[in-house]
Each structure stands twice: as C-alpha cells, then as structure tokens.
C-alpha positions as CSV (number, residue, x, y, z in Angstrom):
1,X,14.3,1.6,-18.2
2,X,12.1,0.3,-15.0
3,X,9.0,0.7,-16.9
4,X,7.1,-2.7,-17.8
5,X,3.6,-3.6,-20.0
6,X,2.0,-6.3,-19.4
7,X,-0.5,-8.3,-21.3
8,X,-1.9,-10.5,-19.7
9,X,-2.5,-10.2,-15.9
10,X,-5.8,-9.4,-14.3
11,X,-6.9,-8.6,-10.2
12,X,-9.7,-10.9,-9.3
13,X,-10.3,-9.8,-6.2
14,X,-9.6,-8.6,-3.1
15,X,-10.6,-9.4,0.6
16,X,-10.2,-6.3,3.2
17,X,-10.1,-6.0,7.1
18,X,-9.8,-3.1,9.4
19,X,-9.5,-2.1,12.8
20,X,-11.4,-0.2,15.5
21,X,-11.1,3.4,14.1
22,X,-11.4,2.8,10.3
23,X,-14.5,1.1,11.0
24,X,-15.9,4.8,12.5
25,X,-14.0,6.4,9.0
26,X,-15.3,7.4,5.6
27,X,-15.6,4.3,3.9
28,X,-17.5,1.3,4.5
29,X,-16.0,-2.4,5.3
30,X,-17.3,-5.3,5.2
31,X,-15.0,-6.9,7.6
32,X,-13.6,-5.3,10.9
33,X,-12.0,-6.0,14.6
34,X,-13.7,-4.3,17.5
35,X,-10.2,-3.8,19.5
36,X,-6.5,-4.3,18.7
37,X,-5.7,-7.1,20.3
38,X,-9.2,-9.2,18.8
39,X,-9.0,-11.5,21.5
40,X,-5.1,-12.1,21.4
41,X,-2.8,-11.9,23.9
42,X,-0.3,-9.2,22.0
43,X,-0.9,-6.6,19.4
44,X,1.8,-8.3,17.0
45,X,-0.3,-11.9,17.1
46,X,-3.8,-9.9,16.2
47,X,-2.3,-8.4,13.2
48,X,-0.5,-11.7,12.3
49,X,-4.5,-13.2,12.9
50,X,-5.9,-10.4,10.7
51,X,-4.0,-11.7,7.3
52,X,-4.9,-15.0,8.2
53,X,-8.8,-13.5,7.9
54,X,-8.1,-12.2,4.8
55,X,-5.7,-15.1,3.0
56,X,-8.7,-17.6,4.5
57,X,-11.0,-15.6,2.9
58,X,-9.7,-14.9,-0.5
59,X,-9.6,-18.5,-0.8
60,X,-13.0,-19.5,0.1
61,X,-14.6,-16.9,-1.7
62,X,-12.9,-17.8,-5.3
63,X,-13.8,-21.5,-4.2
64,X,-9.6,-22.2,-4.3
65,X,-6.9,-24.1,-1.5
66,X,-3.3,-24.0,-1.5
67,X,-3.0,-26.3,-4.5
68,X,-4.5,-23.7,-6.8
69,X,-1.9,-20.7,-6.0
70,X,1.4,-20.9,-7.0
71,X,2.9,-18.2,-5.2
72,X,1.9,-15.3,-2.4
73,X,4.0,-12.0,-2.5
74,X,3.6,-9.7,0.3
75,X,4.9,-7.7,3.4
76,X,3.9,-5.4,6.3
77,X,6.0,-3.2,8.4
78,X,7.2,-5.3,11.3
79,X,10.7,-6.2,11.9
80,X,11.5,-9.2,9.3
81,X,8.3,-9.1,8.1
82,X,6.8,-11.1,11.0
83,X,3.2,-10.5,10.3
84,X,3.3,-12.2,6.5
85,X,6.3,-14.6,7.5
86,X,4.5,-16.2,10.6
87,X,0.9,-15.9,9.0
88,X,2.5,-17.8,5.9
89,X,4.0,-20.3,7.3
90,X,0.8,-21.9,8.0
91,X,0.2,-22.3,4.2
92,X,1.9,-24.9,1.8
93,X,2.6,-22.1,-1.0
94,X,5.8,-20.8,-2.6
95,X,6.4,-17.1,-1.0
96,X,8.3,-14.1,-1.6
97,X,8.4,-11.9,1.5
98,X,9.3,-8.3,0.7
99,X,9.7,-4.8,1.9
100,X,8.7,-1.3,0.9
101,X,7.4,-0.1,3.7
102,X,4.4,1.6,3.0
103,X,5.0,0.8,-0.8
104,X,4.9,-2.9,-0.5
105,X,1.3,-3.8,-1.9
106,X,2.4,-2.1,-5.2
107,X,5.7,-3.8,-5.1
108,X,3.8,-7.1,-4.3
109,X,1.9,-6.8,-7.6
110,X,4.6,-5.9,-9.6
111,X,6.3,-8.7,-8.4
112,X,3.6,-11.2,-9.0
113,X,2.8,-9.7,-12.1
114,X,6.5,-10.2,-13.6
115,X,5.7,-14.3,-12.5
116,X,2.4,-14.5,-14.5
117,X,3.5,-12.6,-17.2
118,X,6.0,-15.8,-18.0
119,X,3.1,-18.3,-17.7
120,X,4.3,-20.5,-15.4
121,X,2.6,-18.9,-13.1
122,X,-1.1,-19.0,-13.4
123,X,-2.9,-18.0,-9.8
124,X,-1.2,-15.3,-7.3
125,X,-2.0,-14.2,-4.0
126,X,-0.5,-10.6,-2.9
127,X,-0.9,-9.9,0.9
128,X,-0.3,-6.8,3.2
129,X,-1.2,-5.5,6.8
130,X,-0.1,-3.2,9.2
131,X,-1.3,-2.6,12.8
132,X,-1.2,1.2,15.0
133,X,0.1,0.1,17.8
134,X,2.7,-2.9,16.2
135,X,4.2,0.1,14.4
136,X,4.0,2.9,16.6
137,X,5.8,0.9,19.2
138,X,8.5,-0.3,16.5
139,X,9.0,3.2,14.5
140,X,8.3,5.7,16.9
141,X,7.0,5.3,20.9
142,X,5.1,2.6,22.5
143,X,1.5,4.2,22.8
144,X,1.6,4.2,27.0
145,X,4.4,5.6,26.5
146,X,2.4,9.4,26.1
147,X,4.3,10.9,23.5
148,X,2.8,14.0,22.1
149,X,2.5,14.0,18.3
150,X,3.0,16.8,15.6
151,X,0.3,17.6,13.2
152,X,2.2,16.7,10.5
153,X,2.3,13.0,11.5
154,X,0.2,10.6,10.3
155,X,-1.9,7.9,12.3
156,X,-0.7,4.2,10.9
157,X,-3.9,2.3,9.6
158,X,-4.9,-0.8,11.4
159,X,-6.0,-3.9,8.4
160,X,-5.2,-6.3,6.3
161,X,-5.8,-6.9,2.3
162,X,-5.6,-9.8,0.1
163,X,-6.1,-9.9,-3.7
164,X,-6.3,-12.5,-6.4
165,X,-4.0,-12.0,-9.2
166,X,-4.0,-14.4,-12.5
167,X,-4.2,-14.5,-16.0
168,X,-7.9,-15.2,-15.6
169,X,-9.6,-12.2,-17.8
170,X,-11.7,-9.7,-15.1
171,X,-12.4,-6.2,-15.4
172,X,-9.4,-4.8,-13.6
173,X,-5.9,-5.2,-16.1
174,X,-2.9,-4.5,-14.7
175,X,-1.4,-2.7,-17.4
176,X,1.8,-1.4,-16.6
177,X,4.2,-0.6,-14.0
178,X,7.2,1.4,-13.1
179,X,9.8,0.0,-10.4
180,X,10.5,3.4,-8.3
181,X,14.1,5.0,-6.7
182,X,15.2,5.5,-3.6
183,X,15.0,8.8,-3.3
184,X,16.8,10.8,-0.1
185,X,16.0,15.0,0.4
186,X,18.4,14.8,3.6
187,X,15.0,14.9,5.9
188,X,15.6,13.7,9.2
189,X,11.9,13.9,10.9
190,X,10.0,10.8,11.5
191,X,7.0,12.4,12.0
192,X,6.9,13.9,8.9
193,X,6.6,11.0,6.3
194,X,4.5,13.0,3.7
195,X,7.6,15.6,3.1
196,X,10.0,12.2,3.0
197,X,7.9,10.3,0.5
198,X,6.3,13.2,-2.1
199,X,9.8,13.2,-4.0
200,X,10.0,9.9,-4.8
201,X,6.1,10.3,-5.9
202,X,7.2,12.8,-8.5
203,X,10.6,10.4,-9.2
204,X,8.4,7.7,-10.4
205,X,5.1,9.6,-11.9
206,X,7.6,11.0,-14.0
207,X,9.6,8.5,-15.1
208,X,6.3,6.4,-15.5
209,X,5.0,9.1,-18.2
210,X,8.1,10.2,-19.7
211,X,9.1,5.9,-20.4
212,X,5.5,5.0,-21.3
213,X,5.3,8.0,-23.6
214,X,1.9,9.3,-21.6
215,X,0.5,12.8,-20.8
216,X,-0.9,13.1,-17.2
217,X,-3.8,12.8,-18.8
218,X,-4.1,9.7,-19.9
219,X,-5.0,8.8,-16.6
220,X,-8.9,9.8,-15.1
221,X,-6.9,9.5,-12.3
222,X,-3.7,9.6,-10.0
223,X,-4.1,7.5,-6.4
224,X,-0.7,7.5,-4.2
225,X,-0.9,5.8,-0.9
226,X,-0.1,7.3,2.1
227,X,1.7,10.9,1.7
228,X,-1.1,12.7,3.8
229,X,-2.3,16.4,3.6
230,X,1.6,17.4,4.2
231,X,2.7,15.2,1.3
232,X,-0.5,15.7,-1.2
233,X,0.8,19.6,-1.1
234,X,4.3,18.8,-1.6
235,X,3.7,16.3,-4.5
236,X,1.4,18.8,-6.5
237,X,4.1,21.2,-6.0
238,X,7.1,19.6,-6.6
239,X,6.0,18.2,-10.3
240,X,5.1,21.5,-11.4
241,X,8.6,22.8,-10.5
242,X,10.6,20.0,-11.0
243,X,9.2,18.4,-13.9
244,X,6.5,20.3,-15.5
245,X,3.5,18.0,-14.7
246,X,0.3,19.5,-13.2
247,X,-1.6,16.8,-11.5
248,X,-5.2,17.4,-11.2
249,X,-6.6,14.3,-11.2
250,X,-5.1,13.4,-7.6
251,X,-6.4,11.2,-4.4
252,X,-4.3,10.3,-1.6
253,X,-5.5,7.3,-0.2
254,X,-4.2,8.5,3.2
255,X,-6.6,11.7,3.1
256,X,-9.9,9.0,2.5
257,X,-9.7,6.7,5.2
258,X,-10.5,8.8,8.2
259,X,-13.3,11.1,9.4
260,X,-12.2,14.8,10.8
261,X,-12.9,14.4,13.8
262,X,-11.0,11.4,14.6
263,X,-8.0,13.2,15.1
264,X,-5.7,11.2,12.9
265,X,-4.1,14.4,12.0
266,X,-2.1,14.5,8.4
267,X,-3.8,10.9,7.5
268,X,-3.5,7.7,7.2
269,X,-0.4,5.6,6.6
270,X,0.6,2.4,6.3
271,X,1.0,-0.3,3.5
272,X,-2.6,-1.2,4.0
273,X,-4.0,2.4,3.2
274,X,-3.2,2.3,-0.1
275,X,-5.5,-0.9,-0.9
276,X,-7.9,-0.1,1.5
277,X,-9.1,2.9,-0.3
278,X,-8.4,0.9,-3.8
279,X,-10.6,-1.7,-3.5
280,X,-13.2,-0.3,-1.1
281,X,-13.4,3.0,-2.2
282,X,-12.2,3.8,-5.8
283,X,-12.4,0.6,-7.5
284,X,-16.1,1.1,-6.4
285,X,-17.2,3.7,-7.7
286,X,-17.1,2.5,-11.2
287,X,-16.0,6.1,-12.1
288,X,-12.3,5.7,-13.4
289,X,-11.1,3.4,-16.4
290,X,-7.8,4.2,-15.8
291,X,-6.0,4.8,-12.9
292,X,-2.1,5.2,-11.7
293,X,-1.8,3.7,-8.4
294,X,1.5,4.8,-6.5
295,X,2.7,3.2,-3.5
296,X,5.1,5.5,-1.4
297,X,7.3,4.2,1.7
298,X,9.7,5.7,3.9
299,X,12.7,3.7,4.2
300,X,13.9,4.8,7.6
301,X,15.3,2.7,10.4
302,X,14.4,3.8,14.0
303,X,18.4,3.0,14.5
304,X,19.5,5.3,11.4
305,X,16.9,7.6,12.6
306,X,18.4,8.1,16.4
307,X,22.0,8.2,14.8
308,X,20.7,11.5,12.8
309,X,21.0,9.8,9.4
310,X,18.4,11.3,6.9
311,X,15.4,9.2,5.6
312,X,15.7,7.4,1.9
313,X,11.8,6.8,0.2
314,X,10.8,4.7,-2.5
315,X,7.3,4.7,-4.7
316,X,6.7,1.9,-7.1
317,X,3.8,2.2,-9.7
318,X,1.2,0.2,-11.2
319,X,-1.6,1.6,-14.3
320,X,-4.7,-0.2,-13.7
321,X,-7.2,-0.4,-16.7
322,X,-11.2,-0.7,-16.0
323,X,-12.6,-2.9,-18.9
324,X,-16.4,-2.5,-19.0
C-alpha cells in the first residue's frame, strides 16, 4: 500500500517568486524578477538567488531562523540538484535533497510530512525552483541555439516557492498522500511531456481512491501540475478507459499560469508550476475544501533520451483539507 493519513500536519505558508513572463500571465504575484539573469552573471546563479528570496522570506515573515526548523526538503531540475544544494548550503539546517522532476514539491511534502508525523520533527521548510533557460539548455537546446519548438511542448516556468510545514494547527491539513510509480508508455519525444506524464496521473489518482476507499468525488477538486493541454486530454481520457473514473473536477496547473498570447504553447512546466498555481491561485480562492494535488515528472535523461531509450514518469499525491 503507498497510501498514507496523516493527523497531524498543517501548511503555514508559503512564499512565491517568478520570472519575467509569469509576471505578464494570469495570476497575480507578489514577488517577481524583471530578467533571467536578476543581476547575475549566469542563468544557473539567478535561479540559485531566487530560492534564497523565498527561504529568506518564509523565515522573516513567520518571525523564525535556522534554529526553529528542523529540516528543509526540496529539489529543482538542475543536474544534482544544484539550485537547492548550493542555495542550502548557506543555511545551518538538516536537508534532504530530492528528485522528481517536475513532481518534486509533492514529494517534498510527503517527505516532510512522514518526519512530522513522528514528532520529532516540529517545523519544516519544503523548497522548489526551476528556471527557462537553466532547463532548456540542460533538457533540450540552449535558447541561442534557435531550435524550433512543437506545439505540443511546454514552456518551463521561471520561480521559486517556499512553504512552512509543522504540526502548528492552520487552515490547510495535509491529509493524506499516495507515493506514485514509475510509469513507462515506451514514448520517446521530449517535447511531448504531457503524453509521458498523464499515465502515471491516472497510476496514482487511482491507486489514491481505490486505497483510501474514495469516489472521485470526494474531492471539490483534482489539481495536477504540469501535464499541459496535451496531457489534461490524455489524462481525462485514459481514466475513463483504463479505470472507470470520470474526472470533472480537473485543473492543470500548467494550463493557469500563462496568458494566450504569450506563446507558451501546451503550458507551463516545471516543478514550480504546480505550487505556483496552489498557493497563488487556488488556495485563494477560498472555493475548494478539499483538494487532490498531483505532482507529475518526467523522468528522462537527455543521455537516455539521445540513445533512443523511452521516457519513465512518476506522480506523487497529496489530499489537502480547507478547515474554515
């Protein structure tokens, strides 16, 4: 069983940056970067400076230092997880560095969550980023580089996001979560990370419902991360058939971020989409009291990738309850 209740963990809260072009998108930010080096000398140092802005702020703003958090759990999509590893290291505090991909946020709070649940943990700090043009230059081609892209492909989200996690009662509960699969189609396109991910989507909404003993219904709603209008299709499509679910109740966080005419093309990706839209957008809007957040990442290699080995996915799960 990879299905898990917890009792007693709460998000505090949650600290948000973004770059240029999600500050011209659909939602609102409080905190944003005019250009994607902000006043570094490489993209790589800006979006290690960007979780620095965010860990530096969660901290002020919940009056806290390093002394009052036992442990930060986080990742972002550069090569050995540079970003969290070289922002962290600045920081006298207990860390677990992981990687989902585009799934680690939810695999950060899982993992923090397990910790608190034991009490011996009392304070957590999970952490993500991602940058456009760190990724696009490790994944696919640097950006001077002119490559055309397909419309399928998604446009990697430039931020950073930060959240408080403790035992500390507030009105978000983590309630429950459900440690995804790797999950492998035998898709070989890097462009088209919707079609990779939506199966392992369905993998663990399934498994979440059918170990928990819940209806799709029981949620007001069902927010994955990054699958994009390519994915969002596939996903709907691929429960009915496979396991009988009709989702209805469904955002993509990708499909939120940007405006239309930005030309970001299937959506947004990127471990940081998924919060982005979470805490700025949904969390909010006061509208949901129970939500199924599901983190989806492609698990491909740019190596694997040019030796024509197919792309593995994973999506890890978390039910959120809104006390009011």
């Amino acid at each position: 069983m990879a299905s898990i209740i917890f009792k007693n963990v709460y998000l505090n809260d949650a600290v948000s940056i973004v770059g240029p072009y999600e500050q011209k998108g659909e939602i609102k930010y409080l905190n944003g970067i005019n250009d994607f080096y902000d006043s570094e000398k490489t993209f790589e140092d800006a979006e290690i400076k960007m979780q620095k802005s965010v860990l530096d702020q969660i901290l002020f703003k919940n009056n806290l230092n390093s002394n009052n958090i036992d442990l930060v759990v986080g990742g972002d999509l550069m090569n050995q997880i540079t970003a969290t590893s070289y922002n962290i290291r600045n920081y006298p505090i207990s860390f677990l560095g992981i990687y989902s991909a585009c799934a680690s946020f939810v695999e950060s709070i899982i993992i923090a969550s397990n910790m608190l649940e034991t009490r011996f943990f009392k304070k957590g700090i999970v952490l993500t980023s991602s940058h456009n043009l760190t990724s696009e230059k490790q994944f696919r081609f640097p950006v001077e580089y002119g490559c055309l892209r397909p419309k399928r492909s998604t446009f990697t989200a430039t931020g950073a996001v930060s959240a408080l996690i403790s035992n500390e009662i507030s009105q978000i509960k983590v309630e429950s979560a459900t440690i995804g699969k790797v999950i492998d189609y035998g898709i070989k396109d890097v462009f088209n990370m919707g079609a990779v991910m939506a199966p392992a989507a369905a993998s663990t909404i399934a498994n979440h419902l059918k170990e928990l003993k819940r209806d799709i219904n029981y949620y007001d709603l069902v927010l994955t991360g990054d699958l994009g209008e390519v994915g969002k299709n596939i996903l709907k499509e691929f429960l009915e058939i496979n396991y009988q679910i009709k989702l209805k109740n469904h955002i993509d966080a990708g499909m939120q971020i940007y405006a239309p005419d930005q030309e970001t093309y299937a959506g947004a990706s990127g471990p940081v989409a998924l919060p982005l839209v979470l805490f700025n957008k949904i969390l909010k809007q006061k509208k949901y009291k129970k939500i199924l957040v599901v983190g989806t990442g492609s698990l491909h290699s740019p190596v694997m990738c040019n030796q024509k080995h197919t792309i593995p996915a994973i999506a890890h799960a978390i039910s959120l309850e809104v006390i009011s």
